[in-house]
C-alpha positions, 0 to 999 in steps of 0.5 A: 385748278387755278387761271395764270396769266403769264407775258412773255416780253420781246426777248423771251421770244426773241427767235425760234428757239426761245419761242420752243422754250417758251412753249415748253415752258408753258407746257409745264404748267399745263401739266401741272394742272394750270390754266394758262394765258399767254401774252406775248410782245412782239419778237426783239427789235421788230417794234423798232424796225416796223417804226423806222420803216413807218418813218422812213415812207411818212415824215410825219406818219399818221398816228392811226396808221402807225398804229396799224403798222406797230400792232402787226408785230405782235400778230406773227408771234401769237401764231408762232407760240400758239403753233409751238404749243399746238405742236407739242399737243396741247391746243391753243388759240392766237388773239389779237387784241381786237379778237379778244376785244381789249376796249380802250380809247381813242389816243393812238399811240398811248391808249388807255384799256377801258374794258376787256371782253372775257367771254372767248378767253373763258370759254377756251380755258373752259374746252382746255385751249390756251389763249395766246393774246397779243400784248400791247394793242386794243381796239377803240370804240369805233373799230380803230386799232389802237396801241397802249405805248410803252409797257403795254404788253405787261400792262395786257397782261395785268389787265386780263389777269384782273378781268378774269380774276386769276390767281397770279400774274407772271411777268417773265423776262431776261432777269429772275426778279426785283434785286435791291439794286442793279446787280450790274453795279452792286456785286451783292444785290440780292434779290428780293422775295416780296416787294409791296405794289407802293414800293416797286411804283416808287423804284419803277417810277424812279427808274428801274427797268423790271416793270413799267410804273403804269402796269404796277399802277393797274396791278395795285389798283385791281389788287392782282398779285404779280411776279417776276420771273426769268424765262430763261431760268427756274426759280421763285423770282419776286412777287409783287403784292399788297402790304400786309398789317402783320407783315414786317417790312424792310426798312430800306427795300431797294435803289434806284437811279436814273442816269437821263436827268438834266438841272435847269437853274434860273436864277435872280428870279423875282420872288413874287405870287405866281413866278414858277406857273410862268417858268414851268407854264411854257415847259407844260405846254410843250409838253415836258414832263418836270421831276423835282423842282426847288426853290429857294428861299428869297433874299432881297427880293429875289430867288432861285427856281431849280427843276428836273427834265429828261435829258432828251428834252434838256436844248428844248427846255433851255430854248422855251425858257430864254424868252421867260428869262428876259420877260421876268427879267431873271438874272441867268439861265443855266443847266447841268445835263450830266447829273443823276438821280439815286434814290431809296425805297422802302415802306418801313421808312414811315416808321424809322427815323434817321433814313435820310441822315444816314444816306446823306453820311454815306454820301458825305464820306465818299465826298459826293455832293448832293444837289437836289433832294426830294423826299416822301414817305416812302422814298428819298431821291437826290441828285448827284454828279453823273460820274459819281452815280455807280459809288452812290448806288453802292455806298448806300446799298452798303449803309443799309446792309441790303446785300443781306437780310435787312433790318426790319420794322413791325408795322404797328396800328 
């Protein structure tokens, strides 16, 4: 008999009905002999609505409160799956996250998970109840409740599965796995078996949507084998573990893009000690988050500092940095807000040369210009016009022949 966590996302248990399928589904595995957790989000739209509501008594609600606000969401669905269960014979148990006693800290809003109290959920398992924990909530260490920001329900469930040690965490959502590329764009994507927790950080941390980075980050820290499954339909889904010695690995395992970039260019830059600190220093502090930055190489004593932002914070970035431009006595400031990011993953890159001049020959023979490019072991991202994005994800996903069981490396001592 083994421990299963499974979570169970806002679309999963979207209405009644799904919420019966999802219980159904669980009942299943019961059956089978399996002790299961569930972690549930709250019902689709139900964050969103409780936030604008927030939001429409408060200009600026308090964090605390809106904590408070945010975590009720989650509560009316572990009572309905729990009831759901329970209806179907089989005991179960809804907890809040500050029941089960998910410690985290202070930081409303994006709180981190510190500890996790085990004992009820082990207990229950024991009397042959099955837990049913709210996603995405906590508790601080002076009772306050608190929310873990976005991906926190899956990262709920990725922290329980390591606290109880389980044989597997299952992420059930509205698709069937991890595919080589958007199936939406690339007609032969295929989805994949078996990815490494260094390849689905990289393809999720450069955006794609299946797994929030920050709860692949905990799951490949603890060592807790994840899967991808659909809760609408049966199959294997994609399994999300450590990279093996023995194992052979795909060359190129998958793509991801972005289409929310945007290019700031400051250029006629004084080439000195020093110069990107004061560019990206008021970029920092506002806080924006930088992606990819270049600088070129500085002829006559001058160069050019091209960086990445979110396109949300394009007009902000521009703003915060037209005080540098006179300051530094830089020669303009411009942008580009309709570019996007294509990039390829793959662990067997570290041993085959020759990715990158392949993407940059597939590229090249759809006449798409490369404007940015940045590179590690593992993965190449560059940034191309947004209008030529979907030809890129595909003419690269052809080049690397992704549509079919790929090339593969030996990983070699």
């Amino acid at each position: 008999m083994s421990i299963i966590v499974q979570k169970y996302g806002g679309t999963s248990v979207g209405s009644v009905e799904r919420i019966q399928a999802v219980a159904e589904r669980v009942s299943g595995y019961l059956d089978t002999g399996h002790q299961v957790v569930v972690v549930v989000s709250a019902m689709s739209g139900e964050t969103n609505r409780l936030d604008t509501l927030g939001r429409s008594v408060s200009g600026r609600p308090p964090a605390r409160e809106m904590d408070v606000l945010l975590s009720s969401g989650e509560q009316v669905t572990i009572a309905l799956v729990a009831m759901a269960l329970q209806e179907r014979g089989y005991p179960a148990k809804s907890y809040l996250g500050t029941q089960v006693c998910i410690r985290t800290d202070g930081n409303f809003g994006r709180a981190r998970i510190e500890d996790i109290d085990t004992e009820a959920l082990r207990t229950d398992l024991a009397a042959g109840v099955t837990p049913v924990v709210a996603g995405f909530q906590g508790v601080d260490a002076v009772g306050n409740v608190t929310t873990l920001g976005r991906g926190g329900s899956d990262t709920t469930a990725v922290a329980i599965a390591a606290a109880l040690g389980v044989y597997e965490c299952q992420i059930c959502t509205d698709v069937d796995g991890v595919y080589t590329a958007d199936p939406r764009i690339v007609d032969d994507a295929r989805r994949l078996d078996r990815i490494t927790f260094e390849e689905m950080l990289e393809l999720a941390s450069l955006g794609s949507k299946v797994l929030h980075p920050r709860s692949v980050e905990f799951a490949g820290k603890y060592k807790v084998p994840l899967r991808v499954l659909s809760s609408f339909e049966e199959g294997p889904g994609t399994l999300i573990t450590i990279e093996k010695d023995d194992m052979e690995q795909p060359i190129v395992s998958g793509i991801a893009y972005a289409r929310d970039e945007a290019k700031i260019t400051m250029s006629g830059v004084p080439d000195v000690p020093g110069i990107a600190s004061k560019i990206l220093g008021p970029v920092g502090r506002a806080p924006i988050e930088v992606d990819m930055i270049v600088q070129n190489t500085g002829a006559d004593g001058l160069t050019d500092f091209t960086f990445t932002v979110k396109r949300s914070d394009y007009d902000r970035t521009l703003e915060l940095l037209a005080p540098v431009r006179d300051a530094i006595g830089a020669r303009s400031l411009s942008g580009d807000n309709r570019i996007a990011k294509v990039s390829v993953v793959g662990v067997g890159m570290r041993s085959h040369a020759g990715v990158a001049t392949r993407m940059f020959d597939a590229l090249a023979a759809e006449n798409i210009n490369i404007l940015m490019i940045s590179t590690s072991e593992i993965k190449i991202s560059v940034v191309v016009a947004e209008r030529y994005l979907e030809l890129a994800v595909r003419c690269i996903h052809s080049e690397f022949d992704l549509g079919k069981e790929p090339l593969r490396e030996v990983e070699t001592a």
